[in-house]
mmCIF file of the C-alpha atoms, coordinates in Angstrom:
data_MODEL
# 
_entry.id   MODEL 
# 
loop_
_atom_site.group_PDB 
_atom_site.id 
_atom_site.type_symbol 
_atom_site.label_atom_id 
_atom_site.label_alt_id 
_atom_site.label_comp_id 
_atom_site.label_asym_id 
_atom_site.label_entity_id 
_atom_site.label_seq_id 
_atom_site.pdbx_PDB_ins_code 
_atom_site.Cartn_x 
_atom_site.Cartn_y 
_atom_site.Cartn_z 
_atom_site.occupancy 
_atom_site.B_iso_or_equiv 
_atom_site.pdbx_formal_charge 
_atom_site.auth_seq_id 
_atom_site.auth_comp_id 
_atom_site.auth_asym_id 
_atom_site.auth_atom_id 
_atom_site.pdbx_PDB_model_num 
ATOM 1   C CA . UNK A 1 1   ? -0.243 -58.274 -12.417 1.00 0.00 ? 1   UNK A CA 1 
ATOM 2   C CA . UNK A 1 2   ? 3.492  -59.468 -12.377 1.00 0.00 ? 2   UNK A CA 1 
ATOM 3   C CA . UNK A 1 3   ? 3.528  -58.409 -16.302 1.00 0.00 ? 3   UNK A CA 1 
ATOM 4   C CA . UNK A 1 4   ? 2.202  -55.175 -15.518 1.00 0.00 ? 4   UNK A CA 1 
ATOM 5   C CA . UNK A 1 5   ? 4.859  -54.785 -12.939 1.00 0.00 ? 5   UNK A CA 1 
ATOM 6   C CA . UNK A 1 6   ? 7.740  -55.545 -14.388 1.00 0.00 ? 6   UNK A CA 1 
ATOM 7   C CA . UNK A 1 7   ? 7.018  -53.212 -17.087 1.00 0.00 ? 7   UNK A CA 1 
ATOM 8   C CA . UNK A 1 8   ? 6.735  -50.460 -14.951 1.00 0.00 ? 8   UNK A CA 1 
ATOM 9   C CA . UNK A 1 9   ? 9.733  -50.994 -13.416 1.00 0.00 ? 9   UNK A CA 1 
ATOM 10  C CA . UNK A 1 10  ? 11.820 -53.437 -15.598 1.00 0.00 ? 10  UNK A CA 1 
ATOM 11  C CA . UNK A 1 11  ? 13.770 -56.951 -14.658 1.00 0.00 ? 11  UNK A CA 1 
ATOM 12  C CA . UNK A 1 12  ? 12.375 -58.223 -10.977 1.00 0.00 ? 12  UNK A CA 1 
ATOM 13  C CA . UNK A 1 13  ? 15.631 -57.981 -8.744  1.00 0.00 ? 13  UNK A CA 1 
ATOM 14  C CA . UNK A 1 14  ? 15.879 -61.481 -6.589  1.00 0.00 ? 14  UNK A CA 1 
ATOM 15  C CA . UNK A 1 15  ? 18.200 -64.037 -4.628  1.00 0.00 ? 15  UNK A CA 1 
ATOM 16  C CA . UNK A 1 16  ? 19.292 -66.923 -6.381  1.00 0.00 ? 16  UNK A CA 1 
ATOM 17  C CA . UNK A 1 17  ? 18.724 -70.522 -5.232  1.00 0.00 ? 17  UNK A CA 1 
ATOM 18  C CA . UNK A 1 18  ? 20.197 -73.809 -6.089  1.00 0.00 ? 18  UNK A CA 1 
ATOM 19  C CA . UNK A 1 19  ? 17.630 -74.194 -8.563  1.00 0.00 ? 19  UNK A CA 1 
ATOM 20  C CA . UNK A 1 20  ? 18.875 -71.417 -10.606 1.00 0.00 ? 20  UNK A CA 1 
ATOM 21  C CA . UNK A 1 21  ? 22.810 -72.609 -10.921 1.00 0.00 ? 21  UNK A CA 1 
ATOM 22  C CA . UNK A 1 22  ? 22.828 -74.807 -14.009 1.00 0.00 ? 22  UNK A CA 1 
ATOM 23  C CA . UNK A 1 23  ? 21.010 -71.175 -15.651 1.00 0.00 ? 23  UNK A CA 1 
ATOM 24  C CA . UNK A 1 24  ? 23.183 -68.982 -13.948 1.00 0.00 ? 24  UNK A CA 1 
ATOM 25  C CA . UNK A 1 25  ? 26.163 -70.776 -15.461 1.00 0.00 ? 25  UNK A CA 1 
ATOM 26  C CA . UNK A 1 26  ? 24.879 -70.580 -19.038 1.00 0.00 ? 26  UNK A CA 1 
ATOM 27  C CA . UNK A 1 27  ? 24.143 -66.844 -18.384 1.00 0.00 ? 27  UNK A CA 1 
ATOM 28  C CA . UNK A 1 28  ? 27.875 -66.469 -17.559 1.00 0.00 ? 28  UNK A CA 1 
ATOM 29  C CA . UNK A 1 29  ? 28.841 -68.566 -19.614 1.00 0.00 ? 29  UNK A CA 1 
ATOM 30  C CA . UNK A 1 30  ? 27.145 -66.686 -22.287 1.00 0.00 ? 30  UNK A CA 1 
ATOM 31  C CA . UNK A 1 31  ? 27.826 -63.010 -21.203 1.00 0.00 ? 31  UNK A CA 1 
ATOM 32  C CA . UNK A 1 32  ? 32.182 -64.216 -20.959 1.00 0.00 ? 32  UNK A CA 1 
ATOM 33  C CA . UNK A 1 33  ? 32.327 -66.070 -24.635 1.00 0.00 ? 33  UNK A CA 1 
ATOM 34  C CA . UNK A 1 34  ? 33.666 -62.981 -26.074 1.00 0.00 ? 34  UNK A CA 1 
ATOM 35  C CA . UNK A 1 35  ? 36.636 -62.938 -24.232 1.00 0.00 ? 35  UNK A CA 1 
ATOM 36  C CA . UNK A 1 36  ? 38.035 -65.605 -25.164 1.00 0.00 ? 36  UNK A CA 1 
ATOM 37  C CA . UNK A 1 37  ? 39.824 -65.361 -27.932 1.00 0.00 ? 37  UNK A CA 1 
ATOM 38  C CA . UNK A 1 38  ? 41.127 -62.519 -26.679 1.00 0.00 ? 38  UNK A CA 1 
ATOM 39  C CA . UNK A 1 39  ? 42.758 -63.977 -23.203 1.00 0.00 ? 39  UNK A CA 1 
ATOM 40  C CA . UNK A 1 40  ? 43.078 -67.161 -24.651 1.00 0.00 ? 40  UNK A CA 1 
ATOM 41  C CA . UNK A 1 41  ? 41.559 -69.002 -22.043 1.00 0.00 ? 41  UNK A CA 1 
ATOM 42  C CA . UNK A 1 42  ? 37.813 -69.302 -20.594 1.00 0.00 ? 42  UNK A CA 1 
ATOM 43  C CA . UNK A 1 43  ? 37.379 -66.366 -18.093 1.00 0.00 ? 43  UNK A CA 1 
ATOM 44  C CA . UNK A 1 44  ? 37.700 -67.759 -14.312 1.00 0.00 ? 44  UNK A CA 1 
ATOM 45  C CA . UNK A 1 45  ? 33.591 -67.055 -13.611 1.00 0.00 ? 45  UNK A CA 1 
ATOM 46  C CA . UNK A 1 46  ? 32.899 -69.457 -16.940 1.00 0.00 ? 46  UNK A CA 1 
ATOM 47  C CA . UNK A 1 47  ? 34.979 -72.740 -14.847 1.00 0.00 ? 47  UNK A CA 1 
ATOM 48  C CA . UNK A 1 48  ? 32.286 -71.893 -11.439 1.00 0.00 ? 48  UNK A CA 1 
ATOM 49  C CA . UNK A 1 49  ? 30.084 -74.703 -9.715  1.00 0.00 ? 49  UNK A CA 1 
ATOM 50  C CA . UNK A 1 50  ? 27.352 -72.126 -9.212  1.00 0.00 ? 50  UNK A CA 1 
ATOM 51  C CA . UNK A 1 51  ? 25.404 -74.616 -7.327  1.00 0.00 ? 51  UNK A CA 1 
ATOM 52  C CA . UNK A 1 52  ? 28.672 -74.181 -4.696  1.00 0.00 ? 52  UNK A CA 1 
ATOM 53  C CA . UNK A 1 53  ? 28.678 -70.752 -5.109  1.00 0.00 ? 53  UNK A CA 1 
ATOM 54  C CA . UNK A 1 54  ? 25.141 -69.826 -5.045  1.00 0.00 ? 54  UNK A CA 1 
ATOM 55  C CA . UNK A 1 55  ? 25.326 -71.663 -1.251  1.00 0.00 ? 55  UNK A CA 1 
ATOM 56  C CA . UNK A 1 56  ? 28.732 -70.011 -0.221  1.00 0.00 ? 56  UNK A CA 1 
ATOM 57  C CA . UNK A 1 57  ? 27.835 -66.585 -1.934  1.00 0.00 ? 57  UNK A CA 1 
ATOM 58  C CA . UNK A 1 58  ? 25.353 -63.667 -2.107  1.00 0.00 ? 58  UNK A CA 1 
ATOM 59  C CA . UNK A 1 59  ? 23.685 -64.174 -6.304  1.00 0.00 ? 59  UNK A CA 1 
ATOM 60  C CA . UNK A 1 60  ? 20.997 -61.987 -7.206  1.00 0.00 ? 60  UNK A CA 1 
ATOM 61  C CA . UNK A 1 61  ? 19.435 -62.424 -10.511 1.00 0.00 ? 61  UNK A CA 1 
ATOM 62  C CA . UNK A 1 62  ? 17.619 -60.410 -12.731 1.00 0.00 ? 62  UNK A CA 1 
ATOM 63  C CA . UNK A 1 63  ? 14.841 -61.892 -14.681 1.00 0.00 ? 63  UNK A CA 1 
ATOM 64  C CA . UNK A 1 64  ? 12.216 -60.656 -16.904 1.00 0.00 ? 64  UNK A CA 1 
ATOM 65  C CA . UNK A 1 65  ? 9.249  -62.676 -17.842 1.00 0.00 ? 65  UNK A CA 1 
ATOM 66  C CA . UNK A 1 66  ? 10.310 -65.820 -15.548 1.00 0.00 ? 66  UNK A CA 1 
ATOM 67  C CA . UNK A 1 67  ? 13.748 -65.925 -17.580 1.00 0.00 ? 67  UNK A CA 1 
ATOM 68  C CA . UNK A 1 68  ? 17.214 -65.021 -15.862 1.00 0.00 ? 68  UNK A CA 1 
ATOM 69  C CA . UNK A 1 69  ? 19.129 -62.149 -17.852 1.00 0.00 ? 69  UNK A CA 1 
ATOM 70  C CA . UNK A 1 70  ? 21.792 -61.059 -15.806 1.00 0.00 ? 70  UNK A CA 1 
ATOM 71  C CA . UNK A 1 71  ? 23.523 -61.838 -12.480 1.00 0.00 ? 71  UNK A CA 1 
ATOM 72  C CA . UNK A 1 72  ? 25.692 -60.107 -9.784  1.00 0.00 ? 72  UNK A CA 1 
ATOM 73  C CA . UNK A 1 73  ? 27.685 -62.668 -7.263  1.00 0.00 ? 73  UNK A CA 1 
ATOM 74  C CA . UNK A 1 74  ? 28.972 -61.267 -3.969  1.00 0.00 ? 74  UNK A CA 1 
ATOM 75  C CA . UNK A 1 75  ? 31.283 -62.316 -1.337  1.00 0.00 ? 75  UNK A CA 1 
ATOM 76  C CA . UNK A 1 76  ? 31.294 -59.780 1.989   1.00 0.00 ? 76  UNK A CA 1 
ATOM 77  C CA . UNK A 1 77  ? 34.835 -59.657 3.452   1.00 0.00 ? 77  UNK A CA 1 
ATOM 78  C CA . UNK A 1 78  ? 36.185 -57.495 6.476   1.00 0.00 ? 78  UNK A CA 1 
ATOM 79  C CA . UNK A 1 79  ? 35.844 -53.883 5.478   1.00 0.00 ? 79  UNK A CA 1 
ATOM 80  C CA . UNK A 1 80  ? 34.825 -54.716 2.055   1.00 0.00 ? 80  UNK A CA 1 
ATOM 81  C CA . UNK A 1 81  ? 32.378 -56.265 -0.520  1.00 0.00 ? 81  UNK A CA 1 
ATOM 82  C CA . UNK A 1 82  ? 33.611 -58.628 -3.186  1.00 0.00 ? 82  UNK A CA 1 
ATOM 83  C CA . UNK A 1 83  ? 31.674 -58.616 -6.687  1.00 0.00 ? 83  UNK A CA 1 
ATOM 84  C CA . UNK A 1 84  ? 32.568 -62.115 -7.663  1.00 0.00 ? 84  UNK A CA 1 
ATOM 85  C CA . UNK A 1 85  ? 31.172 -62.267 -11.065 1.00 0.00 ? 85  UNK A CA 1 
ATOM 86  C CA . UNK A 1 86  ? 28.364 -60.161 -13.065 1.00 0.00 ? 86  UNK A CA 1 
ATOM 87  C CA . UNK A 1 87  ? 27.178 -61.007 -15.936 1.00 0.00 ? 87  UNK A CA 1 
ATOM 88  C CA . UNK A 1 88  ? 24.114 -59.771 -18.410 1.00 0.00 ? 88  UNK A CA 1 
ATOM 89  C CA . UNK A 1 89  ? 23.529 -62.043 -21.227 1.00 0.00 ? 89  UNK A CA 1 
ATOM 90  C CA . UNK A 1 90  ? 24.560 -60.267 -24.818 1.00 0.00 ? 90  UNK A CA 1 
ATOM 91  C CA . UNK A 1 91  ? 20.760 -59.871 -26.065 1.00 0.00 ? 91  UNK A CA 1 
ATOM 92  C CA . UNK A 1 92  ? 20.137 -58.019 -22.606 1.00 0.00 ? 92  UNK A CA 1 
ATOM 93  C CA . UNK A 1 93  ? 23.746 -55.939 -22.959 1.00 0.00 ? 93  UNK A CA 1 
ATOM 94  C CA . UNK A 1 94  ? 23.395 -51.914 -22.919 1.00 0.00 ? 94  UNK A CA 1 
ATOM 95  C CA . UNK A 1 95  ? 20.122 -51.608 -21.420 1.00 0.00 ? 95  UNK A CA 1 
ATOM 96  C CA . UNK A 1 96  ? 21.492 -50.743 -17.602 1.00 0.00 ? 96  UNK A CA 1 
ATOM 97  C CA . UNK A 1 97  ? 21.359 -54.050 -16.065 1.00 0.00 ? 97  UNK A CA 1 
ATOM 98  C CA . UNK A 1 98  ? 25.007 -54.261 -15.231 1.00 0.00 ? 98  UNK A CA 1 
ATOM 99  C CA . UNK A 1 99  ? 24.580 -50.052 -14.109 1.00 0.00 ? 99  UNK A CA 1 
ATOM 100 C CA . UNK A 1 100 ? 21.602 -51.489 -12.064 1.00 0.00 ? 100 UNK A CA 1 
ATOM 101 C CA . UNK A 1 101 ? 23.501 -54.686 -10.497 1.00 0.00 ? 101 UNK A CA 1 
ATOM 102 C CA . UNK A 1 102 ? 26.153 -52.423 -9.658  1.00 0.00 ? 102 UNK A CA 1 
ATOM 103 C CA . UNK A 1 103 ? 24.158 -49.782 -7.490  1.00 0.00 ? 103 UNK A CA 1 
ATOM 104 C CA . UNK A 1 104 ? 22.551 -53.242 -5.629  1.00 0.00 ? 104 UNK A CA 1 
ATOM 105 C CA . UNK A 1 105 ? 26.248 -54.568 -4.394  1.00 0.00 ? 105 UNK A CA 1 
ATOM 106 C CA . UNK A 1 106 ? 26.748 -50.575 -3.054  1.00 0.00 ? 106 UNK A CA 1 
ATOM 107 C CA . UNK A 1 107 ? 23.426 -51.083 -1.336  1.00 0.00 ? 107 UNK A CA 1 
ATOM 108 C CA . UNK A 1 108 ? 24.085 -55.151 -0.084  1.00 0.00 ? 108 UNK A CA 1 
ATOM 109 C CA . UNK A 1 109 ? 27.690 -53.283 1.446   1.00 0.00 ? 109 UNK A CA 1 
ATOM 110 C CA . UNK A 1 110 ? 25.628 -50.750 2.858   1.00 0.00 ? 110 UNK A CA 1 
ATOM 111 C CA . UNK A 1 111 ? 23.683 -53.346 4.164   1.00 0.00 ? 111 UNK A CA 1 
ATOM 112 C CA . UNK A 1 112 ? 26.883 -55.129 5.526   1.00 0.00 ? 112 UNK A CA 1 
ATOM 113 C CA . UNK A 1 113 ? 27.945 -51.894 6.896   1.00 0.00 ? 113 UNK A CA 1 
ATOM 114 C CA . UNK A 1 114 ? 30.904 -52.239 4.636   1.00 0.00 ? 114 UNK A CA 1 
ATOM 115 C CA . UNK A 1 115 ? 32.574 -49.036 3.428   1.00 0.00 ? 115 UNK A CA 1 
ATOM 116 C CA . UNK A 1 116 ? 34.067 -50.459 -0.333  1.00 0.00 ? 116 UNK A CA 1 
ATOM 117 C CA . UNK A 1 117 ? 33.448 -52.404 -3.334  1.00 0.00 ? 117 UNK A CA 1 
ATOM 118 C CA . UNK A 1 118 ? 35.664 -54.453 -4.790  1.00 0.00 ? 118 UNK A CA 1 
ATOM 119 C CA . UNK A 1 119 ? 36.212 -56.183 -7.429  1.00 0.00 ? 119 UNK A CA 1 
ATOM 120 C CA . UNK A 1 120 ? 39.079 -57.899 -9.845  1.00 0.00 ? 120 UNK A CA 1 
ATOM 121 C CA . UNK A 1 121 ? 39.517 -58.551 -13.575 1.00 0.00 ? 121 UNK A CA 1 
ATOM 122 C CA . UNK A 1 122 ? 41.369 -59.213 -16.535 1.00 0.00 ? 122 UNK A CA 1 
ATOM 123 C CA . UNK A 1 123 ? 44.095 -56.760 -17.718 1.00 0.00 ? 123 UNK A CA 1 
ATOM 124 C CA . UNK A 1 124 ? 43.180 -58.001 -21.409 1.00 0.00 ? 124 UNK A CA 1 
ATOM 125 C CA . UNK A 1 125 ? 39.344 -57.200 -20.408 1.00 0.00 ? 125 UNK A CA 1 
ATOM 126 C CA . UNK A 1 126 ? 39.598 -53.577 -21.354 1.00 0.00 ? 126 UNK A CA 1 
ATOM 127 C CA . UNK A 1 127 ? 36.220 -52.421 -21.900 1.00 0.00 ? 127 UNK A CA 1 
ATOM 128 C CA . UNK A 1 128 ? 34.963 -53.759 -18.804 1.00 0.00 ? 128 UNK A CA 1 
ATOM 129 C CA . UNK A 1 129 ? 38.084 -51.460 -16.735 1.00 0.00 ? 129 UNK A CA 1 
ATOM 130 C CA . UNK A 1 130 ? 36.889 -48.836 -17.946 1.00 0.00 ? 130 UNK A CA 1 
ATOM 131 C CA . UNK A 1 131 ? 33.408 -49.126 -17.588 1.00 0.00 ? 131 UNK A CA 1 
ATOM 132 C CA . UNK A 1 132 ? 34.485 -49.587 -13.884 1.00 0.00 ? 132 UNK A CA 1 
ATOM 133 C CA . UNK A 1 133 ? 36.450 -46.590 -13.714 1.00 0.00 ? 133 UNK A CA 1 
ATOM 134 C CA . UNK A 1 134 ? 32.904 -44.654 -14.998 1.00 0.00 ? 134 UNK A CA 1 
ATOM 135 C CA . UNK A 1 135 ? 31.567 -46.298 -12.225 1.00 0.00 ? 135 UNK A CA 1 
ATOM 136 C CA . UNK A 1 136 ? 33.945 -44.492 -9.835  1.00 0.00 ? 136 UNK A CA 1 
ATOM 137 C CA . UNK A 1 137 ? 36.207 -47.766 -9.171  1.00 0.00 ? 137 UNK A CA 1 
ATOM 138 C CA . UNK A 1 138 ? 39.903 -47.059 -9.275  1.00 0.00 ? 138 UNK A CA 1 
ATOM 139 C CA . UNK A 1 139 ? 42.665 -49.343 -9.664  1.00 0.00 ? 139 UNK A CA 1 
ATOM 140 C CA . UNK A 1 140 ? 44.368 -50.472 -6.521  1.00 0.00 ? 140 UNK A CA 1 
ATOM 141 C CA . UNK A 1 141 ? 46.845 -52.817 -7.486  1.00 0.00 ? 141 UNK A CA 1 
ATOM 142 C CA . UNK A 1 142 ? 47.684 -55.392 -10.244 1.00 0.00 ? 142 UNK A CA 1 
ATOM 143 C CA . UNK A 1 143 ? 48.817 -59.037 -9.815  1.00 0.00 ? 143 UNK A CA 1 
ATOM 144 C CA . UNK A 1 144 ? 50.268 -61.364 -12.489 1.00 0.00 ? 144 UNK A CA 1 
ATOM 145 C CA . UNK A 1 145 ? 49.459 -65.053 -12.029 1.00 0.00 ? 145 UNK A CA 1 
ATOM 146 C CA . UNK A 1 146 ? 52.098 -67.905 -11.722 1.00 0.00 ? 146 UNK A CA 1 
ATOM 147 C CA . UNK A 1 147 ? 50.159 -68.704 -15.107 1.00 0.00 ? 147 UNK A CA 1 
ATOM 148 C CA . UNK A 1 148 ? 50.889 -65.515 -16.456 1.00 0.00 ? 148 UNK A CA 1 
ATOM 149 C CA . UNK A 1 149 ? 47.047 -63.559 -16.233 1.00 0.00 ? 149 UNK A CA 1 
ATOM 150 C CA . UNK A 1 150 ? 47.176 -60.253 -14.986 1.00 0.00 ? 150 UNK A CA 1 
ATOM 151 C CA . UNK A 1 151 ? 44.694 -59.423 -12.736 1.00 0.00 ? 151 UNK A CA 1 
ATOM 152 C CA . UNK A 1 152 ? 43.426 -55.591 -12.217 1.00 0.00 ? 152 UNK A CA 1 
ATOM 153 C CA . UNK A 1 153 ? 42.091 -55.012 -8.489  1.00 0.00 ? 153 UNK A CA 1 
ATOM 154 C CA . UNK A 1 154 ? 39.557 -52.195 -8.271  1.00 0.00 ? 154 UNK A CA 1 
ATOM 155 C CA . UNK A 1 155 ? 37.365 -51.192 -5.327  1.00 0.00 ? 155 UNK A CA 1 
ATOM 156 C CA . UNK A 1 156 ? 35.032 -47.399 -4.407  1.00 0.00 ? 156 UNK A CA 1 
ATOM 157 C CA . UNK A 1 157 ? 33.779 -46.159 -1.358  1.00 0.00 ? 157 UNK A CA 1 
ATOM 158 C CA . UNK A 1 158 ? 30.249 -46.187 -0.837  1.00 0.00 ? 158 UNK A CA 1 
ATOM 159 C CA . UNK A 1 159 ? 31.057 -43.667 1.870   1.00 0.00 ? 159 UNK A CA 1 
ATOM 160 C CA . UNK A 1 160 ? 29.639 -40.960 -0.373  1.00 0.00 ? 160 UNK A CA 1 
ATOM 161 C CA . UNK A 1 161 ? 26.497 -42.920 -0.616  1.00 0.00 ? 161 UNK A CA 1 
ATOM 162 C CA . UNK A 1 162 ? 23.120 -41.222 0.816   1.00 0.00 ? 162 UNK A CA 1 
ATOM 163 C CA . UNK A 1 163 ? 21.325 -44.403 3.124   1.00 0.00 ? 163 UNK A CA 1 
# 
């Protein structure tokens, strides 16, 4: 029946438990390898003790047939939902996971009664800032790093959103 299921409606959407860290750090781990040759450095989500995190924080996997594929880790803050980290493992990449993940931290800030999303990245991560501004986010601000990263803030209202 669970087969059947997830067919019909794809990857089964769930919180994360301690159980799940050591996999949701090779899914990061995994989904951030690209970028490093490019910043030079492993991404900040890829150095993580998700078995901290998956205590202190909101992760919600997606997996399909028992395996984990993608992730979304969120922090609520005063006014405000933090996405942490999300990450969809490269064989899983373009099929609307991250799109899906995405719409599910608008709907945990709805559910926080929090009006934004935000979120913060790499200036040398491109792709993914842009993919963000399709998503509606806009820059706020940028902030270099006493080690010299740049780091893009973004956030959206969720105002707009029908609940």
């Amino acid at each position: 029946m669970t087969d059947t299921i997830e067919t019909a409606i794809g990857p089964v959407l769930r919180r994360a438990t301690v159980a799940d860290a050591d996999v949701i750090a090779a899914v990061t781990d995994a989904a951030y390898a690209k970028w490093v040759p490019i910043i030079g450095r492993k991404p900040v989500p890829m150095l993580v003790d998700y078995a901290v995190a998956v205590r202190d924080h909101l992760i919600d996997v997606l997996e399909s047939d028992g395996t984990i594929i993608a992730l979304i880790e969120l922090v609520p803050e005063p006014g405000c939902l933090v996405i942490e980290n999300i990450a969809v493992l490269p064989a899983h990449a373009g099929r609307g996971h991250g799109r899906r993940l995405m719409a599910h931290a608008d709907s945990v800030a709805a559910d926080h009664r929090l009006g934004r999303v935000r979120l913060y990245t790499n200036r040398k991560m491109t792709s993914n800032i842009a993919l963000y501004q399709q998503l509606g986010f806009a820059i706020d601000h940028e902030e270099v790093k006493d080690d010299g990263r740049t780091i893009v803030h973004m956030s959206r209202s969720i105002a707009a959103i029908d609940r």
